[in-house]
N, CA, C and O atoms as a Tinker XYZ file with bonds, in Angstrom:
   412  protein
     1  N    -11.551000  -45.232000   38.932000    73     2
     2  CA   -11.765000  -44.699000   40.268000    64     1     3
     3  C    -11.723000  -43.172000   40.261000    63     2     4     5
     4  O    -12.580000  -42.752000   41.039000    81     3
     5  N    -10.955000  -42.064000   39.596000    73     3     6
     6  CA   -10.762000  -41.231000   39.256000    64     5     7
     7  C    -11.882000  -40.126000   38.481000    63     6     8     9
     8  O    -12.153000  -38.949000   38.716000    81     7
     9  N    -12.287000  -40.925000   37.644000    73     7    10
    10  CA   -13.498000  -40.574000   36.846000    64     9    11
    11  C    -14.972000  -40.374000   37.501000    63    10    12    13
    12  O    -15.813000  -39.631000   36.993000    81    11
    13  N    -15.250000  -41.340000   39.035000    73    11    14
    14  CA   -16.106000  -41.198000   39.935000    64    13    15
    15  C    -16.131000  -39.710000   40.532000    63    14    16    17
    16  O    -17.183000  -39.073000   40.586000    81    15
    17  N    -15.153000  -39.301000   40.887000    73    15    18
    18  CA   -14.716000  -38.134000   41.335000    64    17    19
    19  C    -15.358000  -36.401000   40.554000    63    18    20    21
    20  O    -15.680000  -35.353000   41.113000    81    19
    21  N    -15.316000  -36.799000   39.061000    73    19    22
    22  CA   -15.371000  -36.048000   38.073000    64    21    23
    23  C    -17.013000  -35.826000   37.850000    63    22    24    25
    24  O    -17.370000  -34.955000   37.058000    81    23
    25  N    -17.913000  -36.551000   38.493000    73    23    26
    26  CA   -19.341000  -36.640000   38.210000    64    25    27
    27  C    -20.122000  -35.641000   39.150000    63    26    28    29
    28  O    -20.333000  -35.686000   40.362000    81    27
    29  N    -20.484000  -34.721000   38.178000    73    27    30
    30  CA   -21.204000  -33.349000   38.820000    64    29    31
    31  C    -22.905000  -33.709000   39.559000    63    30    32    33
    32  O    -23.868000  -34.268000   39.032000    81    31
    33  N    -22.807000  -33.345000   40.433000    73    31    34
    34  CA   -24.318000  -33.863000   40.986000    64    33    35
    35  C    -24.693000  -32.354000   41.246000    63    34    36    37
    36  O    -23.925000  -31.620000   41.868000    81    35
    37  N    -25.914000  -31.913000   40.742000    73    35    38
    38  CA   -26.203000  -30.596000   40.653000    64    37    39
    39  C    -28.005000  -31.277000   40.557000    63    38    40    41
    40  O    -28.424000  -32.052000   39.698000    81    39
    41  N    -28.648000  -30.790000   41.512000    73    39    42
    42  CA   -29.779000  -30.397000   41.244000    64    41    43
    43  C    -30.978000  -31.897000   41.734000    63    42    44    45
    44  O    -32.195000  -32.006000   41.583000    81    43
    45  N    -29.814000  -32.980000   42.425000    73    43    46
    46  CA   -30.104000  -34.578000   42.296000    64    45    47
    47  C    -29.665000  -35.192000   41.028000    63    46    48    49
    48  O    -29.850000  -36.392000   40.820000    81    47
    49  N    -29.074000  -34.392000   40.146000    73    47    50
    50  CA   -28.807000  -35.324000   38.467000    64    49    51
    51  C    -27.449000  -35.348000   38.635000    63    50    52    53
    52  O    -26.851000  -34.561000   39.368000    81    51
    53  N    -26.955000  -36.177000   38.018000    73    51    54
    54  CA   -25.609000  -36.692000   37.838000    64    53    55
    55  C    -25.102000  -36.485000   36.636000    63    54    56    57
    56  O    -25.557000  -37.160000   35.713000    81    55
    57  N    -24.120000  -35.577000   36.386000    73    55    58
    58  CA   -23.687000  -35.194000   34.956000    64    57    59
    59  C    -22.565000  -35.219000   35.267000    63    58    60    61
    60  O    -22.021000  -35.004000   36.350000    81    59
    61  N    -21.948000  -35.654000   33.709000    73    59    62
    62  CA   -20.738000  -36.544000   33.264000    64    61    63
    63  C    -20.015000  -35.379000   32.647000    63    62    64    65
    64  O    -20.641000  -34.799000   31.760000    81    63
    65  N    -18.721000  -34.887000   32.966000    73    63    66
    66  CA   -18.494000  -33.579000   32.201000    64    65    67
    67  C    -17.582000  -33.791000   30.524000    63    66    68    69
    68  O    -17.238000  -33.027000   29.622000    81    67
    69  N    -17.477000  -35.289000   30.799000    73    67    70
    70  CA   -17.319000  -35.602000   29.006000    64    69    71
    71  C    -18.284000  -34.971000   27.923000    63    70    72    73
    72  O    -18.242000  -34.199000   26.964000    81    71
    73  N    -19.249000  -35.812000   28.691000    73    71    74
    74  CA   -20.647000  -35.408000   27.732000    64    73    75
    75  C    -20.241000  -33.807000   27.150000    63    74    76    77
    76  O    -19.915000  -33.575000   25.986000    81    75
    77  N    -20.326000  -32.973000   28.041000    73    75    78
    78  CA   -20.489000  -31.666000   27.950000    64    77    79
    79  C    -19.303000  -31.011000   27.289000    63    78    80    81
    80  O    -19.439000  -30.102000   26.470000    81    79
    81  N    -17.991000  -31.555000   27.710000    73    79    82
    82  CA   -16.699000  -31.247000   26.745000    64    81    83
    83  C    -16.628000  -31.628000   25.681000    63    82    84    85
    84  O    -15.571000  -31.369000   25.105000    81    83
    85  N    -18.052000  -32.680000   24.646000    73    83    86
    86  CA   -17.650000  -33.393000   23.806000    64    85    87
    87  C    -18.889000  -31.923000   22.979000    63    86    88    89
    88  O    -18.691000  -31.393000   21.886000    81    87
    89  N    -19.695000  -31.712000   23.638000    73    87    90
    90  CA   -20.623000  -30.616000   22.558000    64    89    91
    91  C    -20.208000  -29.405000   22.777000    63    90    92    93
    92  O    -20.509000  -28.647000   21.855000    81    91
    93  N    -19.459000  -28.769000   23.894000    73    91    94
    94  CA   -18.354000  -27.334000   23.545000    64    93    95
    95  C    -17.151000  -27.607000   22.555000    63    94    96    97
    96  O    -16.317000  -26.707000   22.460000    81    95
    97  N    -17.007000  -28.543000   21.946000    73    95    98
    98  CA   -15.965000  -28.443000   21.119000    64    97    99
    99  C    -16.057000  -29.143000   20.004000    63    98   100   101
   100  O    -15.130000  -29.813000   19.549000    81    99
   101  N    -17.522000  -28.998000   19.339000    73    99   102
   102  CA   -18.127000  -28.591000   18.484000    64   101   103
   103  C    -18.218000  -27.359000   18.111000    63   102   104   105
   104  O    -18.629000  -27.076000   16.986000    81   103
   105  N    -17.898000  -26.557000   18.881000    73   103   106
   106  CA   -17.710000  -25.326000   18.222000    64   105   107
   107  C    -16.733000  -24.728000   17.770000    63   106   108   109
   108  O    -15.661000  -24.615000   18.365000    81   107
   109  N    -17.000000  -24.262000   16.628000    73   107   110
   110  CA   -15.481000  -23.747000   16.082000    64   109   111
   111  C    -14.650000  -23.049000   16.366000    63   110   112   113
   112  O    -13.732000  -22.978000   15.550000    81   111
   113  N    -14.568000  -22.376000   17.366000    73   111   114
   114  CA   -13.850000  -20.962000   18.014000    64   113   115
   115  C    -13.773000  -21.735000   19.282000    63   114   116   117
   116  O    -13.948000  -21.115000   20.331000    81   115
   117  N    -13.516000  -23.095000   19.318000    73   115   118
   118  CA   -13.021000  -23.876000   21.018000    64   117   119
   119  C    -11.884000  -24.233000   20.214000    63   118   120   121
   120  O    -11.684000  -24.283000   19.000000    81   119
   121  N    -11.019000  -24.528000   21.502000    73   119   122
   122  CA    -9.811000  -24.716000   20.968000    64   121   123
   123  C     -9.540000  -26.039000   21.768000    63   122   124   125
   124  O     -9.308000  -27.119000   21.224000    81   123
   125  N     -9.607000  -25.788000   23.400000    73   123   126
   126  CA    -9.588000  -26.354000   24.371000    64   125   127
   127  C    -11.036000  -26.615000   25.221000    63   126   128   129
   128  O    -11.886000  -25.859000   24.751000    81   127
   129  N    -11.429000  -27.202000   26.001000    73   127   130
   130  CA   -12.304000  -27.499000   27.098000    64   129   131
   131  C    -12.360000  -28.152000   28.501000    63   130   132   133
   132  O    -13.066000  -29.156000   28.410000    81   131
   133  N    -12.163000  -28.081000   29.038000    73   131   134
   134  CA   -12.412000  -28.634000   30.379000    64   133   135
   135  C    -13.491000  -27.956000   31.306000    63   134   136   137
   136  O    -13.459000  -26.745000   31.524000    81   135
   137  N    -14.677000  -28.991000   31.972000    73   135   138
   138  CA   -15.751000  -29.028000   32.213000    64   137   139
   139  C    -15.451000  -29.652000   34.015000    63   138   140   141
   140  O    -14.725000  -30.571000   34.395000    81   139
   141  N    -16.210000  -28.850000   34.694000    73   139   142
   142  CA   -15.493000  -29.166000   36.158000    64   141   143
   143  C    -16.899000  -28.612000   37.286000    63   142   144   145
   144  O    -17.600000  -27.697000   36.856000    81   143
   145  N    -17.204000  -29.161000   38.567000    73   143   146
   146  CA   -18.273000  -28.743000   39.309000    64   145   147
   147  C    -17.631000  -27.804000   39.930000    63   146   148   149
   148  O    -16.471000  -27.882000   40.336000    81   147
   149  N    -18.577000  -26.610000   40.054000    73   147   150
   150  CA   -18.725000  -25.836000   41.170000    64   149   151
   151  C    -19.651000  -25.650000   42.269000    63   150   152   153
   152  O    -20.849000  -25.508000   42.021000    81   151
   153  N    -19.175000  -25.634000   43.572000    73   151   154
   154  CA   -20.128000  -25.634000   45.105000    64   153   155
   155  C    -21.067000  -24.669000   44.315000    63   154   156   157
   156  O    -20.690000  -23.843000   43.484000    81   155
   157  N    -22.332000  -24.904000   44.701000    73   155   158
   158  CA   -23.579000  -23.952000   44.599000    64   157   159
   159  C    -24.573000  -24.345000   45.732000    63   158   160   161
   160  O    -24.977000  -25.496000   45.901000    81   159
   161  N    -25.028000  -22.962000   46.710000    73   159   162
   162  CA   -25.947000  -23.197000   47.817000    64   161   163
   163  C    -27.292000  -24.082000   47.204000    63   162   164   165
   164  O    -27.649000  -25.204000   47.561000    81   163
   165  N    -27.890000  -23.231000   46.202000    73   163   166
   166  CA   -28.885000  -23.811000   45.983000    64   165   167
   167  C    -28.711000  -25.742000   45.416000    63   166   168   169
   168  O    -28.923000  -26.749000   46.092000    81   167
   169  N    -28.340000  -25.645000   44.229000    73   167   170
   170  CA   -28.681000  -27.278000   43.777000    64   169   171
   171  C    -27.238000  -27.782000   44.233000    63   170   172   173
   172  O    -26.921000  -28.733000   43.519000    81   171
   173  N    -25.981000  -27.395000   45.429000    73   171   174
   174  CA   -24.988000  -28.515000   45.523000    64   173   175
   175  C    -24.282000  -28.120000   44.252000    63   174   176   177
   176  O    -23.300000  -27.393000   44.399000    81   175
   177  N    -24.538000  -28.393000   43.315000    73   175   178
   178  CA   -23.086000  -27.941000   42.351000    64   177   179
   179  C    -24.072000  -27.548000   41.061000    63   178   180   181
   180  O    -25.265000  -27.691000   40.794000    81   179
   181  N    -22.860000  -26.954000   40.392000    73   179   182
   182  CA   -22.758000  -26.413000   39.010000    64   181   183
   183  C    -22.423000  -26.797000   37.794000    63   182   184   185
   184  O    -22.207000  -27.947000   38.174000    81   183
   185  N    -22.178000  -26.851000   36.608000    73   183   186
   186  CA   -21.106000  -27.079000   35.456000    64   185   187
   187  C    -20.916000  -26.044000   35.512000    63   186   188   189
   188  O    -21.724000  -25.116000   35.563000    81   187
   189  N    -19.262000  -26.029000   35.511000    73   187   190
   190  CA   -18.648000  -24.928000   35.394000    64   189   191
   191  C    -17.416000  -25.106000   33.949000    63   190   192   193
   192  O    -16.458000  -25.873000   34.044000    81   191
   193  N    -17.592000  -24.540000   33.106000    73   191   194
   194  CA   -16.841000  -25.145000   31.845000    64   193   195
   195  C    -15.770000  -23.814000   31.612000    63   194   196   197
   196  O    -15.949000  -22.596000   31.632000    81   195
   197  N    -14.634000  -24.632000   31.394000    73   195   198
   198  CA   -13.173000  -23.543000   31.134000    64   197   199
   199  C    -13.103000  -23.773000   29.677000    63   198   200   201
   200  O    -13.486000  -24.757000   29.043000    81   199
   201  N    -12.447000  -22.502000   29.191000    73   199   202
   202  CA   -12.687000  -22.402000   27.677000    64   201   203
   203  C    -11.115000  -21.609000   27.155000    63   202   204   205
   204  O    -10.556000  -20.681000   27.740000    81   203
   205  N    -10.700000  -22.244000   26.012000    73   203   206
   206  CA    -9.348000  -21.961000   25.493000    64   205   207
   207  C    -10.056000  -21.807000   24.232000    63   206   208   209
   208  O    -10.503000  -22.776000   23.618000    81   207
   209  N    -10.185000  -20.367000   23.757000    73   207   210
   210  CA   -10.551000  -20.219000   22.509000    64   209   211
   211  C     -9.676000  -20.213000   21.400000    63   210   212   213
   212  O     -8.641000  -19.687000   21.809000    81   211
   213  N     -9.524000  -20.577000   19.997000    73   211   214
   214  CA    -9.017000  -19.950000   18.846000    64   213   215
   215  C     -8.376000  -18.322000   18.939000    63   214   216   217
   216  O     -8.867000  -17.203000   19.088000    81   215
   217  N     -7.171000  -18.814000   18.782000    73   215   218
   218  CA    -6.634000  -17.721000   18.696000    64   217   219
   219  C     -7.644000  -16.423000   17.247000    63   218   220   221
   220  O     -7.980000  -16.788000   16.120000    81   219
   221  N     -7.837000  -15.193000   17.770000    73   219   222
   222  CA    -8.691000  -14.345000   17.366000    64   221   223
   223  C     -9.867000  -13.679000   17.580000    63   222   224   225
   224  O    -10.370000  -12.596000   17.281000    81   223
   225  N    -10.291000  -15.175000   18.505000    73   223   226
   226  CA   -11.705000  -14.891000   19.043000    64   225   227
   227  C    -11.878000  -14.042000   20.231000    63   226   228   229
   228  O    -11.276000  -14.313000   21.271000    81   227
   229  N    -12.442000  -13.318000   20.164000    73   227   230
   230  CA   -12.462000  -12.360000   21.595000    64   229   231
   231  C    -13.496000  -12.925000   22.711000    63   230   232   233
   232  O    -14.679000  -13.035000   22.389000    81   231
   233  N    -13.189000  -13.188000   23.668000    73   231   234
   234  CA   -14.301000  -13.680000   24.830000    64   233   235
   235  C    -15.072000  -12.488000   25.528000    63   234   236   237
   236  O    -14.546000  -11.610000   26.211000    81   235
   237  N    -16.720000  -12.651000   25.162000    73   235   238
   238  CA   -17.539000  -11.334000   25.569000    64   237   239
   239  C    -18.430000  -12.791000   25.983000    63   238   240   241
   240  O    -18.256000  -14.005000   25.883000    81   239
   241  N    -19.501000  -11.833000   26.515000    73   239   242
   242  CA   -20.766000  -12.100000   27.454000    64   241   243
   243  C    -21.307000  -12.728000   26.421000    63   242   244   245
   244  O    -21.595000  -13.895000   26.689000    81   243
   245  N    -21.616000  -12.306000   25.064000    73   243   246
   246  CA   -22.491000  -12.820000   24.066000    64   245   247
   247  C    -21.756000  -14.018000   23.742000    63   246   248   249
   248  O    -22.600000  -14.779000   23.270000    81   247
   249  N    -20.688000  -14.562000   23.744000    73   247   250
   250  CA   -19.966000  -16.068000   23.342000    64   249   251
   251  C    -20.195000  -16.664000   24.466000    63   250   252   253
   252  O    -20.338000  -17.864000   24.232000    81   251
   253  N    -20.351000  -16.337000   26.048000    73   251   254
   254  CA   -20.583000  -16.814000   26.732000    64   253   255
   255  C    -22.257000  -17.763000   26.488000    63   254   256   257
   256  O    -22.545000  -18.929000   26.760000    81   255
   257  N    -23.050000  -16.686000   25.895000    73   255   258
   258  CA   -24.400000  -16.977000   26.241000    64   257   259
   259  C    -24.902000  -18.276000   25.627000    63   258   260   261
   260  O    -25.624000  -19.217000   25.957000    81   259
   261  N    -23.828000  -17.692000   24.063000    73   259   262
   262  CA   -23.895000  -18.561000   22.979000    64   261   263
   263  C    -23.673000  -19.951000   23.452000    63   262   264   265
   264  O    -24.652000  -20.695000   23.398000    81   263
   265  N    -22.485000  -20.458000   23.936000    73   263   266
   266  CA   -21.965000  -21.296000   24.083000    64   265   267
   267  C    -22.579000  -21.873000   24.975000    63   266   268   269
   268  O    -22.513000  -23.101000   24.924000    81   267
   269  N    -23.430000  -21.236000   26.160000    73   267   270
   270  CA   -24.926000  -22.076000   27.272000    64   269   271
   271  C    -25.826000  -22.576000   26.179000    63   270   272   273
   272  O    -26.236000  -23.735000   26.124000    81   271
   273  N    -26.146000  -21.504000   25.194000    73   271   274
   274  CA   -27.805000  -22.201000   24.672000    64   273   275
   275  C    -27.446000  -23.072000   23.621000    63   274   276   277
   276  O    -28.303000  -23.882000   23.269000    81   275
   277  N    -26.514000  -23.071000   23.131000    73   275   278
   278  CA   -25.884000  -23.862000   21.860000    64   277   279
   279  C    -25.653000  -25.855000   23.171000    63   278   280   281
   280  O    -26.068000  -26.968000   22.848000    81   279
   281  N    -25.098000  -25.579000   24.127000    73   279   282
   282  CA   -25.377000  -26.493000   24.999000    64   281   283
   283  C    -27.059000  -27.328000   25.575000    63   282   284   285
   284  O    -27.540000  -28.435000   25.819000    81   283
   285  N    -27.392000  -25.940000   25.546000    73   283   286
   286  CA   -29.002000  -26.657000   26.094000    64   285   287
   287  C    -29.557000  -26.827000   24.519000    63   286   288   289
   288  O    -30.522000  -27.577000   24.668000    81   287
   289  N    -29.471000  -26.582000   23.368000    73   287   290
   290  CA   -30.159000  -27.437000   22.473000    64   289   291
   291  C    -29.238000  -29.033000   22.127000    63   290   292   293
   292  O    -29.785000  -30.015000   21.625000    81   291
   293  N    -28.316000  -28.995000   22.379000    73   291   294
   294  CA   -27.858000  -30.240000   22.105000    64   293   295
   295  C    -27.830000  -31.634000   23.773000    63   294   296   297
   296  O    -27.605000  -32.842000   23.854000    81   295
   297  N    -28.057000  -30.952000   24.401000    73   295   298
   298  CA   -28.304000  -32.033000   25.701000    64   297   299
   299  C    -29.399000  -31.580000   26.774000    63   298   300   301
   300  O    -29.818000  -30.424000   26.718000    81   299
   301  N    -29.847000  -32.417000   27.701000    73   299   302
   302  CA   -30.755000  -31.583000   28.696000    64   301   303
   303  C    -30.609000  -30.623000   29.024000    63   302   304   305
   304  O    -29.462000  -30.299000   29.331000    81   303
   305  N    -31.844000  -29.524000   29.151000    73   303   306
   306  CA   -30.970000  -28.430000   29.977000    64   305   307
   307  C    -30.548000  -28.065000   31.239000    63   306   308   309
   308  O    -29.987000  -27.023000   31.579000    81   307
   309  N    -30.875000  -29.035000   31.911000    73   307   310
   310  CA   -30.092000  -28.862000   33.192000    64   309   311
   311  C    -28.205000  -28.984000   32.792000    63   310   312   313
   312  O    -27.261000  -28.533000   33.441000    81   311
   313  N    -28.205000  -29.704000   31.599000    73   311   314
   314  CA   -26.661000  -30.154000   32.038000    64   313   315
   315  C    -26.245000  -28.556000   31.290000    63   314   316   317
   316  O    -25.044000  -28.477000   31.547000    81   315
   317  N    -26.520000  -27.632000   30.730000    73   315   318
   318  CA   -25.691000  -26.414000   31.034000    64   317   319
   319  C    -24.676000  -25.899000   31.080000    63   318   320   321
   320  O    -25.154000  -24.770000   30.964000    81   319
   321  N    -23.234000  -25.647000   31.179000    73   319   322
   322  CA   -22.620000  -24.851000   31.957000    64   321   323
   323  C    -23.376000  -23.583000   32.461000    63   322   324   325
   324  O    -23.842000  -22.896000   31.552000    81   323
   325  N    -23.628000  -23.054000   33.968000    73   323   326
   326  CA   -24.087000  -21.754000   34.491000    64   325   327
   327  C    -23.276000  -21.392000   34.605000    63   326   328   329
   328  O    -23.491000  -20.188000   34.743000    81   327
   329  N    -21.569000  -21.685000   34.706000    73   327   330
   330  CA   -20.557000  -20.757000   35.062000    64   329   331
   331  C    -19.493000  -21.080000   33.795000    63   330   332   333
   332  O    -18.902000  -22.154000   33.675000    81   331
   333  N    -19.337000  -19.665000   32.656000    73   331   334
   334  CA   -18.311000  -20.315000   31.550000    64   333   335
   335  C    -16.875000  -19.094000   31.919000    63   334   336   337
   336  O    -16.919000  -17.864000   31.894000    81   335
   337  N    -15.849000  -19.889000   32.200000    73   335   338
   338  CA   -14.887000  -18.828000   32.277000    64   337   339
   339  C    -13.397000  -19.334000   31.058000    63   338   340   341
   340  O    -12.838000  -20.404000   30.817000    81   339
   341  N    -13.263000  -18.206000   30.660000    73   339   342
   342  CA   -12.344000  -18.316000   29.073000    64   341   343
   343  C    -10.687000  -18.115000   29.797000    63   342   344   345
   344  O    -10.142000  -17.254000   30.488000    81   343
   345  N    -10.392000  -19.087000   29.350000    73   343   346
   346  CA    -8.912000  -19.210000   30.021000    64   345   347
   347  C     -7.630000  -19.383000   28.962000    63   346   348   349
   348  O     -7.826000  -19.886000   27.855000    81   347
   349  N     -6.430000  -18.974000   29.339000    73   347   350
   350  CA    -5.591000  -18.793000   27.769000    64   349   351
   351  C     -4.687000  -20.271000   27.965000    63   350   352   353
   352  O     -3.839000  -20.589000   27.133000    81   351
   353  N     -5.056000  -21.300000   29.439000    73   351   354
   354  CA    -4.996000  -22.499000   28.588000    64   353   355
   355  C     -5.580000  -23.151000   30.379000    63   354   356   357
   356  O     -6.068000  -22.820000   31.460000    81   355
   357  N     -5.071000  -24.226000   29.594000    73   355   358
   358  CA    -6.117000  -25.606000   30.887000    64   357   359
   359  C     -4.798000  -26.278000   31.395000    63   358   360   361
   360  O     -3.906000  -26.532000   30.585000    81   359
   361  N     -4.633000  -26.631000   32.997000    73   359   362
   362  CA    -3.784000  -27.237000   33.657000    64   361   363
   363  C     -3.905000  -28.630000   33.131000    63   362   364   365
   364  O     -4.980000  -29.170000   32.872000    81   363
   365  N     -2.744000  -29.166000   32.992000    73   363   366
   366  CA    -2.767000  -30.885000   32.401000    64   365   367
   367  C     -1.669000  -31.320000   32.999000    63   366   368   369
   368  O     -0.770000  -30.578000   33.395000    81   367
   369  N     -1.687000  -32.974000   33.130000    73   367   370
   370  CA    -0.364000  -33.801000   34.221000    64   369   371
   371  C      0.292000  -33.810000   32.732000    63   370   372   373
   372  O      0.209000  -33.253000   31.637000    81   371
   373  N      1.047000  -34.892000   33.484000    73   371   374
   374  CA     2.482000  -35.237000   32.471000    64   373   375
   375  C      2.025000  -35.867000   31.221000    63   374   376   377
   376  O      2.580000  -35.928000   30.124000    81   375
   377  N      0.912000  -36.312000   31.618000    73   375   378
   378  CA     0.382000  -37.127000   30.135000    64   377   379
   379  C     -0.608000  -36.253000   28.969000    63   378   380   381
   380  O     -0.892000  -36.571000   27.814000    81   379
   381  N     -0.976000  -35.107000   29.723000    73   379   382
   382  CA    -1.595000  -34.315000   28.737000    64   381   383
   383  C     -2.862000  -34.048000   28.823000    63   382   384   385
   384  O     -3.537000  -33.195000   28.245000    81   383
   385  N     -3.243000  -35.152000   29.886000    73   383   386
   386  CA    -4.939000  -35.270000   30.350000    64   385   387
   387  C     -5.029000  -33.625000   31.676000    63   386   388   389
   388  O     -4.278000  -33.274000   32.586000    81   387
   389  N     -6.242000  -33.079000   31.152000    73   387   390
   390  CA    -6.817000  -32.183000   31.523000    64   389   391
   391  C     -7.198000  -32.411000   33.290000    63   390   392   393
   392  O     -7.782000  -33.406000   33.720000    81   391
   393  N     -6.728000  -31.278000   34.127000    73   391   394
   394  CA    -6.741000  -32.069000   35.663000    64   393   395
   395  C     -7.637000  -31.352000   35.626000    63   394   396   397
   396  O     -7.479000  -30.212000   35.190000    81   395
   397  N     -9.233000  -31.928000   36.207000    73   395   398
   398  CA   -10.387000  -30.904000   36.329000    64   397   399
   399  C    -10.158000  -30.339000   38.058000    63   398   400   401
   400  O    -10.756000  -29.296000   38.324000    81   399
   401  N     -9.708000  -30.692000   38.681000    73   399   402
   402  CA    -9.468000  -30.603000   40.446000    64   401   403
   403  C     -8.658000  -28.970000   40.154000    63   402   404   405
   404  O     -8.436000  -28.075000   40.970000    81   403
   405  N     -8.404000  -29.023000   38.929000    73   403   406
   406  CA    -7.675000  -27.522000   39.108000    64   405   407
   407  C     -7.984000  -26.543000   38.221000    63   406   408   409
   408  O     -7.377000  -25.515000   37.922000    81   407
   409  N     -9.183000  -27.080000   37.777000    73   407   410
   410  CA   -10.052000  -26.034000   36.838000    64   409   411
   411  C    -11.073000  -24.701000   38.134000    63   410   412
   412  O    -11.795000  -23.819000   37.668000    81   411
């Protein structure tokens, strides 16, 4: 029931933000991920993906960009993140699971 909640509708498409947390962390300089909608006038929502990098890695515009097109060759490109913000960690309940409602 929970997981219904979590399904980004952006554009009329329905994207699953597993999907999308499962090919950002493929990359080697992810540490963490959590993948979450944001309100957008135009298409209703966004992927908006939070990012806990490897300690070392510096977060610039160019890892940002990277980390969109490295996304659009591995899934449609609508599914995307348009909004990537680098965070030094991700809110989680008692069990460890990632709360996207507070991404």
């Amino acid at each position: 029931m929970g997981r219904a909640d979590d399904v980004i509708k952006s554009s009329g498409y329905r994207i699953g933000p597993f999907e999308i947390e499962s090919v950002i962390m493929e990359l080697p300089y992810v540490l963490e991920c959590g993948v979450s909608a944001e309100p957008d006038e135009v298409r209703g929502q966004v992927v908006k993906a939070s990012i806990v990098l490897v300690d070392g890695t510096e977060p610039t515009e160019d890892l940002k960009k990277e980390i969109q097109t490295y996304v659009k060759q591995k899934t449609a490109p609508y599914k995307y993140p348009r909004i990537v913000v680098f965070r030094d960690s991700l809110p989680k309940s008692v069990s460890g699971k990632i709360q996207r409602n507070k991404l």
